[in-house]
C-alpha positions in Angstrom: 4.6 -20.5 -50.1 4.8 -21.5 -47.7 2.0 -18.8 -49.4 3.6 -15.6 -50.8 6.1 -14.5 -51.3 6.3 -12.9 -54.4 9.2 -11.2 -56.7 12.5 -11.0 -55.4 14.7 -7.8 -56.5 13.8 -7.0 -60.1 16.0 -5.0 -62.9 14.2 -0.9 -63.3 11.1 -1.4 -65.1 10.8 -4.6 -65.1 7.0 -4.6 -65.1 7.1 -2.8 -68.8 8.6 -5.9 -70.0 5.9 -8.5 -68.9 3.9 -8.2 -72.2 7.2 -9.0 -74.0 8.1 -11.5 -71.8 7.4 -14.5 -73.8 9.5 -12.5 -77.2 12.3 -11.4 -75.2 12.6 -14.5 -73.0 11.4 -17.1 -74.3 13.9 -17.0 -77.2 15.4 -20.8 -77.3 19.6 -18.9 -78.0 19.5 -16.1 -76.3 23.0 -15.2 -77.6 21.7 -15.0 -81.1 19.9 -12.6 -82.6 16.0 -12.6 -84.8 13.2 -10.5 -86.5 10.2 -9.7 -85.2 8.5 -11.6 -88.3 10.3 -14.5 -87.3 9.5 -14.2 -83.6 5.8 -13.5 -84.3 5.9 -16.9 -86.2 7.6 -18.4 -83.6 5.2 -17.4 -80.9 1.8 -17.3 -82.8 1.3 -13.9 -82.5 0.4 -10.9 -84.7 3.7 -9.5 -86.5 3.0 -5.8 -86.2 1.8 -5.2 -82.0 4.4 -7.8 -81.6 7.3 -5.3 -83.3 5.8 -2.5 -81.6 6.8 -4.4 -78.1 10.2 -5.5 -78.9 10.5 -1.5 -79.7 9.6 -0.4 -76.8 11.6 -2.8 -75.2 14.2 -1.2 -76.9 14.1 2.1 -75.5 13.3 0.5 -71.9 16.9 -0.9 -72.5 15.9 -4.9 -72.4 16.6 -5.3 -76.2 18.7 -3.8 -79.0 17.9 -4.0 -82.6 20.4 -4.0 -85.2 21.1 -2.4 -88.3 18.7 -5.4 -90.0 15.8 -4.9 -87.7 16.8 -7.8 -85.9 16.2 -7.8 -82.0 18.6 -9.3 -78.7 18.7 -8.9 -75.7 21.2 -6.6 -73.7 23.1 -7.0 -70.7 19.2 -6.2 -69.1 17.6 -8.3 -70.8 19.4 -11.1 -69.6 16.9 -11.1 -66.2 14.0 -12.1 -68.8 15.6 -15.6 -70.0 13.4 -18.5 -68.6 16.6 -19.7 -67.1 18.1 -16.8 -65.3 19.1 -17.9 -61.8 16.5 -14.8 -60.3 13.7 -16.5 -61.7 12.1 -12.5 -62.6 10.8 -13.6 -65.8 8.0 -15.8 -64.2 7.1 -13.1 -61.7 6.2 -10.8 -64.3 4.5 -13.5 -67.0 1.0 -12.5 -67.2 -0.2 -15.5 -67.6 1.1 -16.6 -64.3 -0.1 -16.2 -60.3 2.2 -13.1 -59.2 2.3 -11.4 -63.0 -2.0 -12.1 -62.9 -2.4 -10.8 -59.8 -0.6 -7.5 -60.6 -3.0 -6.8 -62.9 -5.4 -5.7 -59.9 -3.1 -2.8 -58.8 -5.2 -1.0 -61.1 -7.8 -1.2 -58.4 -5.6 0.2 -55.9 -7.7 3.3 -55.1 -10.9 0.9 -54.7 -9.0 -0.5 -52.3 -7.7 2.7 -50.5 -11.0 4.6 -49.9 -12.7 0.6 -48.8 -9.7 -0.9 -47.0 -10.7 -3.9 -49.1 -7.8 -5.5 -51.3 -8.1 -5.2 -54.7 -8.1 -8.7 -56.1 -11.5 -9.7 -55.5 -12.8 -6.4 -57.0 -10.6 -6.8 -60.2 -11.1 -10.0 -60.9 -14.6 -11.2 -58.8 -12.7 -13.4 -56.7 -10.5 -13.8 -54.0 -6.3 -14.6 -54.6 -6.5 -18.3 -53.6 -9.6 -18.7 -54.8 -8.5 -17.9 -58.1 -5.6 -20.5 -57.6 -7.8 -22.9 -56.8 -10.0 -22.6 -60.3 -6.6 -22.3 -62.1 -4.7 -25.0 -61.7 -1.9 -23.7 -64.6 -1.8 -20.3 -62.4 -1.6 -22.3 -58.8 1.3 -24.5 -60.5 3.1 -21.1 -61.3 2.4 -19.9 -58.5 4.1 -23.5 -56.4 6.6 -23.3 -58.5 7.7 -19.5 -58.1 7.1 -20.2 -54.2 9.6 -23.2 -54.2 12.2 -22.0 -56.5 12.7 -18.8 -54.1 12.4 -21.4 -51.1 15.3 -23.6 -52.6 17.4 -20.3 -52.9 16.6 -19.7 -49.4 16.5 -22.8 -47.4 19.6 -23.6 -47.0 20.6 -20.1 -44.7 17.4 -21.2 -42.7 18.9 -24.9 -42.4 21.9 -23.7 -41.1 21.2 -20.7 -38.9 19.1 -22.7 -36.5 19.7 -25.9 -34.4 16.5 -27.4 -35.5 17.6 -30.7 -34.7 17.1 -30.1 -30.7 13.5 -29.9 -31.7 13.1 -33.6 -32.7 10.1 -33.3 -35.2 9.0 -30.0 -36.8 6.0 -29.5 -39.0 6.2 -27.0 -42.0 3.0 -25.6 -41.9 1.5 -24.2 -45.6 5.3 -25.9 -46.7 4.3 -25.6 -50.0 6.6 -28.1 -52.3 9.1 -29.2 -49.6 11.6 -27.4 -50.0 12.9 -25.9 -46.6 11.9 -29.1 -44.9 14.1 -30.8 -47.5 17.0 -28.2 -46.7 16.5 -29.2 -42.6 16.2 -32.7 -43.0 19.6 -32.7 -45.5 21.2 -30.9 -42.8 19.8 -32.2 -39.3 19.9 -36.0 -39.9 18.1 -36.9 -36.7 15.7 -34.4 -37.5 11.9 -35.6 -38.5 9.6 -33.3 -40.5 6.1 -33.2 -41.8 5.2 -30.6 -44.6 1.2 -29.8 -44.2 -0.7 -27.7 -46.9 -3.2 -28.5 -49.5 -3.8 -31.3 -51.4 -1.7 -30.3 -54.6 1.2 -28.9 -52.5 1.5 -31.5 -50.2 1.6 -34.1 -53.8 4.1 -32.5 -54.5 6.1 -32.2 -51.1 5.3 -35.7 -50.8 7.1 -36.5 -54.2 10.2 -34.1 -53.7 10.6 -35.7 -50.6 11.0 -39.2 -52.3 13.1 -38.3 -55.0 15.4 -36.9 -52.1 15.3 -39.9 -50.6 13.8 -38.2 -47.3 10.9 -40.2 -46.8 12.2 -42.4 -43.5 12.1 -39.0 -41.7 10.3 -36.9 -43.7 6.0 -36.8 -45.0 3.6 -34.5 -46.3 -0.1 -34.3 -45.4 -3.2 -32.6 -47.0 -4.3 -30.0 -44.1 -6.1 -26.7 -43.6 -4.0 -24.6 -41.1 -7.1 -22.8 -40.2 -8.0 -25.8 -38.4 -6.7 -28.1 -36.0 -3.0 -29.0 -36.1 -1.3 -33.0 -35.7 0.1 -31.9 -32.1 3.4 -33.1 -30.4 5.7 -32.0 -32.4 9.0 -29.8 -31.5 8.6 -27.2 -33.7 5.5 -25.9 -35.6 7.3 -23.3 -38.8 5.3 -20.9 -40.8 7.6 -19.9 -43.6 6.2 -16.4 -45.3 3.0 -17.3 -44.4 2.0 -14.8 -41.9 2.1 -12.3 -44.2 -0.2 -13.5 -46.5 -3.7 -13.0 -43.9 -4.5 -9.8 -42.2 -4.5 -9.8 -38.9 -7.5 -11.4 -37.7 -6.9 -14.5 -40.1 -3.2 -14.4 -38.5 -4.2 -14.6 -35.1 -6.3 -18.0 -35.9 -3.2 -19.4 -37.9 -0.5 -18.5 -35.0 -3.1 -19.6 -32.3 -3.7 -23.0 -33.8 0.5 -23.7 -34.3 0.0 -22.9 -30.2 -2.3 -24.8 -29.0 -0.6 -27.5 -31.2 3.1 -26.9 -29.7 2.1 -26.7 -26.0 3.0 -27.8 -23.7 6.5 -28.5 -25.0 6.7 -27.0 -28.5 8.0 -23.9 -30.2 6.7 -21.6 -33.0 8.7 -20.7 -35.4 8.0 -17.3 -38.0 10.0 -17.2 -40.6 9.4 -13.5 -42.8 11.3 -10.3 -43.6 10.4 -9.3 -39.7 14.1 -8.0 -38.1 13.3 -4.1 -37.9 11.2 -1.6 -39.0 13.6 -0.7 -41.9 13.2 -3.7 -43.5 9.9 -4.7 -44.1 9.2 -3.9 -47.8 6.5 -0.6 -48.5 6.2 -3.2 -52.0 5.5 -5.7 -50.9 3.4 -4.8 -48.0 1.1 -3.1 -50.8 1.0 -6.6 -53.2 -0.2 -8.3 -49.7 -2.6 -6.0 -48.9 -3.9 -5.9 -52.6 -3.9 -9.3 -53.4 -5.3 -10.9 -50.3 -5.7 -8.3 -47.4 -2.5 -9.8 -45.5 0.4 -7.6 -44.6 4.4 -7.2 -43.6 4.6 -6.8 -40.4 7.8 -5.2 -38.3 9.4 -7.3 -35.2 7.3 -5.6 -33.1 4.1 -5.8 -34.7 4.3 -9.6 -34.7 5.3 -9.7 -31.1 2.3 -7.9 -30.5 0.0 -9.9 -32.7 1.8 -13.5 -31.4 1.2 -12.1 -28.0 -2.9 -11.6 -28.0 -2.4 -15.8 -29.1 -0.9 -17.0 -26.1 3.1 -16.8 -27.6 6.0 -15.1 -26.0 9.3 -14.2 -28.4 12.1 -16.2 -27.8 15.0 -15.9 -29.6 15.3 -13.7 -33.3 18.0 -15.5 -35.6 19.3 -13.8 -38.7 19.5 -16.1 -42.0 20.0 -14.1 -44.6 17.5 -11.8 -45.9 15.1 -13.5 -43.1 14.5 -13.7 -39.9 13.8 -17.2 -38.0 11.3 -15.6 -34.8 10.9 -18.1 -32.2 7.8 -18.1 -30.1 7.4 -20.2 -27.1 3.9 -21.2 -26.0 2.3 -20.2 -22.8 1.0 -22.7 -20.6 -1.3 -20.4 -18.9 -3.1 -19.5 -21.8 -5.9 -22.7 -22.5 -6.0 -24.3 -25.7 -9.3 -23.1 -27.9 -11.4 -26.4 -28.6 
């Protein structure tokens, strides 16, 4: 969710749908059609703001309404069903992590004259602070974080030869779900997801129902402090990008002093060029939490002032794998 990555590629305006997003998406047959009386009842909602939604949903071109007032959803639309392989319709819920969070882009000027992120000033409270008093909001937020994981793990597996590593831990692994994909498809590979306690419950029990757990564990851990050491690789999995650069430094310099003398570190983010770092999301990072997307170069640079040298840059997909190899002359921090 590891931490953060949020919305993949969204249909145009999107966002204007989140208040309708429960109407429009949470329809049980989304091939039939039904009033807005009947959808107010449905949801236990007021009838008329509710109809006045669905219209404007209408003219944004995620509905149609037919000759008996009835609504459905168009060839648009479709993005907003709770089962759409894209998974849009629970980055834009309000009621969940990433469409909550949103919400404090109306701070956004706060945050340009301060150079403070906007989260904390919106809502009195800092990003994963406010996952941690929400538990509802943190398990949207897990399971946003591993369903885009799943999509993605399996290009990660592949692209790498992770097994020459021996043991890699997935540090802030969130639900298990790229250590699942390496251990599927390295069978002499050994993993350990570490994150918080509720992530790591649930790594823990994804990894039994997969039948992993003979080579694969998680375990409750801070990855500001100290990390297990010994292992072949140490991977941070959109992570990075979630912690400005000071907070990055301790995060990459603990997966260093855990990997030497032996080890590799392993960042996994949307870091090949310049070009493609995303100006959105690099503004929901900075807004939410202060962190950042950072090019190739900028990481190199960063990874560098913590005692790591790049290695080797693999494509997988949309991502990048960055390897960074430890250097011994740097001593570890106690």
């Amino acid at each position: 969710m590891g931490r953060a990555a949020m919305a993949g590629s969204r249909p145009d305006h999107a966002d204007g749908a989140a208040g309708g997003g429960d109407a429009a998406g949470r329809g049980r047959d989304h091939r039939g059609s039904h009033s807005g009386p009947e959808l107010a009842g449905r949801l236990a909602v007021a009838a008329d703001p509710l109809a006045r939604v669905l219209d404007h949903l209408v003219t944004a071109g995620f509905l149609r309404r037919d000759v008996d007032g009835a609504y459905a959803l168009t060839d648009a639309g479709q993005w907003l069903r709770d089962d759409h392989p894209q998974g849009v319709r629970a980055s834009i819920d309000l009621e969940g992590a990433i469409g909550h969070a949103d919400m404090c882009m109306v701070e956004l000027l706060h945050s340009v004259r301060s150079g403070e992120p906007a989260f904390p000033r919106h809502f009195g409270q800092g990003f994963w602070e406010d996952l941690a008093e929400h538990p509802d909001r943190a398990a949207s937020y897990n399971a946003l974080m591993g369903h885009q994981l799943a999509a993605e793990a399996p290009s990660v597996a592949a692209a790498y030869d992770w097994s020459t590593l021996g043991e890699v831990v997935d540090v802030g692994g969130g639900d298990g779900s790229l250590l699942i994909a390496l251990l599927r498809a390295h069978p002499t590979l050994r993993g350990t997801v570490l994150d918080l306690p509720s992530p790591a419950t649930t790594a823990a029990r994804a990894l039994g129902a997969a039948a992993l757990t003979d080579r694969g564990g998680a375990r409750a851990a801070n990855f500001f402090e100290p990390l297990p050491a010994g292992a072949g690789g140490y991977i941070l999995s959109r992570v990075i990008h979630d912690w400005d650069d000071d907070d990055a430094r301790r995060i990459l310099r603990n997966c260093a002093d855990a990997a030497r003398p032996k080890g590799k570190v392993f960042v996994i983010e949307d870091t090949e060029d310049v070009e493609s770092v995303s100006t959105e999301m690099d503004l929901r990072m900075f807004a939410y939490c202060g962190g950042r997307e950072r090019s190739l170069d900028r990481l190199t640079d960063l990874a560098r002032e913590t005692g790591l040298a790049l290695g080797t840059v693999t494509s997988a997909r949309h991502r990048s794998i960055v390897e960074f190899l430890p250097d011994q002359t740097v001593p570890q921090t106690s």
